[in-house]
C-alpha positions, 0 to 999 in steps of 0.5 A, spaced: 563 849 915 563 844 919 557 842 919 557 843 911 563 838 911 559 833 914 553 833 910 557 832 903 562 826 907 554 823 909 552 824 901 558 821 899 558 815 904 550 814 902 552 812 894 559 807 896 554 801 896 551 803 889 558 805 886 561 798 888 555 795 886 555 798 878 562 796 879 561 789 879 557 788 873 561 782 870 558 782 863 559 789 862 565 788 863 566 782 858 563 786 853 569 791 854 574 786 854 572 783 848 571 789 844 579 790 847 582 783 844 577 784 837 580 784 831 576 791 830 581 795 835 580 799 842 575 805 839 569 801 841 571 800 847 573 807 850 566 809 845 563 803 851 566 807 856 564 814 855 557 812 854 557 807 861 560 814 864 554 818 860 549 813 861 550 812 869 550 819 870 544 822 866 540 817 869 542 818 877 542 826 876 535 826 873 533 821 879 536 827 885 532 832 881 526 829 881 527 826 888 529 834 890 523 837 888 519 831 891 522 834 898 526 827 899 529 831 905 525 834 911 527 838 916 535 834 915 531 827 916 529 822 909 521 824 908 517 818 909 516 817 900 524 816 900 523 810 905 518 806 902 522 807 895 528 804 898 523 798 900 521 798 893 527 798 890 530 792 896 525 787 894 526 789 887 534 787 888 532 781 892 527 778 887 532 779 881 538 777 885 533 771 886 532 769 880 539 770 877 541 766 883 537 760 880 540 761 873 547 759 876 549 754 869 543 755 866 545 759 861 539 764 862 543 769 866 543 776 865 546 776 856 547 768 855 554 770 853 556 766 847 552 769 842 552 776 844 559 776 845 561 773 837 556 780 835 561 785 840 568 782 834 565 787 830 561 792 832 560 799 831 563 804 835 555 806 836 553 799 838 558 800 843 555 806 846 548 804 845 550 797 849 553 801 854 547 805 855 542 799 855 547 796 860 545 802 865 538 804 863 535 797 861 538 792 866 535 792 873 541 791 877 543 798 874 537 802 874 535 800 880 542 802 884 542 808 880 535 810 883 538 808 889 543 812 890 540 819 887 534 818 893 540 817 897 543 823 895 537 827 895 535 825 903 540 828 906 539 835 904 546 837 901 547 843 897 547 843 889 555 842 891 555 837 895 549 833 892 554 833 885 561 831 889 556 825 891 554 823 884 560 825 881 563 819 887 558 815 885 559 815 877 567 814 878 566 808 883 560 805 877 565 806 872 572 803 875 570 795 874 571 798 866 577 802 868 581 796 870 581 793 864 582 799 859 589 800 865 591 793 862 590 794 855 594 802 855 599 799 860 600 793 857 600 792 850 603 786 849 601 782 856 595 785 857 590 780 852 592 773 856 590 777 862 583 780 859 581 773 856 582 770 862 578 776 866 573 775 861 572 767 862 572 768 870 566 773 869 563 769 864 563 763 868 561 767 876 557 773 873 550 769 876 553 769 884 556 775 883 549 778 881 545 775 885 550 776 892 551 784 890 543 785 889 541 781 896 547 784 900 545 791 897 537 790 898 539 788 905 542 795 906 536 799 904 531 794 907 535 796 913 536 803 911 528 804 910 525 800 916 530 805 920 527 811 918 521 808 918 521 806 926 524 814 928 
């Protein structure tokens, strides 16, 4: 039992760096917001929620099947394949944390935001899931974090209740950068939208460094990771 204990508390340790690093992602979170202090009301916004829930989900469950039935685990070690994946998807991180780095007041990072962000007044509640969708099937950043954190879960060997109690960490910890501020907007109605605009401004205006620090100082953590289980 014991050693069952600490096999899930490894998996779960494995996908807190992904989870926080889903968290960060400034523009989601605008795009949130906006449709919160749209004149079209909050149902696009909870509609953006549970497609982001859904979305981050899916696409780390389908990654652990895969990577399952690969063998990531061998003989309660990371098999080789799983390092070198790790490899991939750090220098994949530290090349778009680069180039997000270099887009700092360029107006070139991750979704320009005045253009897109007067199109979310109006949206749709499927437009809504669908951008939350893109946000982690499309966008690199959370592609490759969820990539990251279903080989993570796979390599330690847990069993299905362990690997779905760590993926289950993963989405929760994904998803409270847009928990916070559908709290604000529940638990205050009335001084909550001063507060979201002001989030939204800071985001807009950080989002690159927030990027491009996140990606380098995962892709640090999995580059580590790899080379380590590669030199054992």
């Amino acid at each position: 039992m014991r050693d069952h204990g600490r096999v899930i508390g490894q998996a779960i340790g494995e996908v807190l760096a992904f989870g926080v690093g889903v968290a960060l992602s400034p523009l989601a979170i605008v795009a949130l917001v906006v449709m919160l202090v749209s004149r079209g009301g909050a149902r696009p916004a909870w509609a953006f929620a549970a497609a982001w829930v859904l979305s981050l989900g899916l696409v780390s469950t389908l990654v652990l099947l895969l990577a399952d039935g690969a063998d990531a685990s061998a003989s309660g070690a990371p098999a080789t394949w799983v390092s070198v994946v790790k490899i991939v998807v750090g220098v994949l991180l530290v090349l778009f944390g680069v180039r997000e780095w270099r887009s700092r007041g360029s107006g070139e990072a991750e979704g320009a935001p005045p253009g897109w962000m007067r199109r979310l007044d109006d949206v749709t509640v499927a437009r809504a899931a669908g951008l939350a969708a893109a946000f982690n099937l499309v966008k690199p950043k959370n592609l490759l974090l969820a990539i990251g954190a279903g080989v993570a879960v796979a390599q330690v060997g847990a069993s299905p209740a362990g690997q779905a109690s760590a993926l289950a960490v993963f989405v929760v910890l994904g998803s409270t950068g847009l928990a916070i501020p559908l709290a604000i907007h529940v638990l205050m109605p009335r001084r909550g939208s001063d507060l979201l605009i002001g989030l939204r401004d800071w985001m807009v205006r950080e989002n690159a460094p927030i990027i491009a620090v996140l990606s380098l100082v995962i892709a640090a953590k999995l580059l580590g990771d790899a080379l380590i289980s590669l030199s054992s």
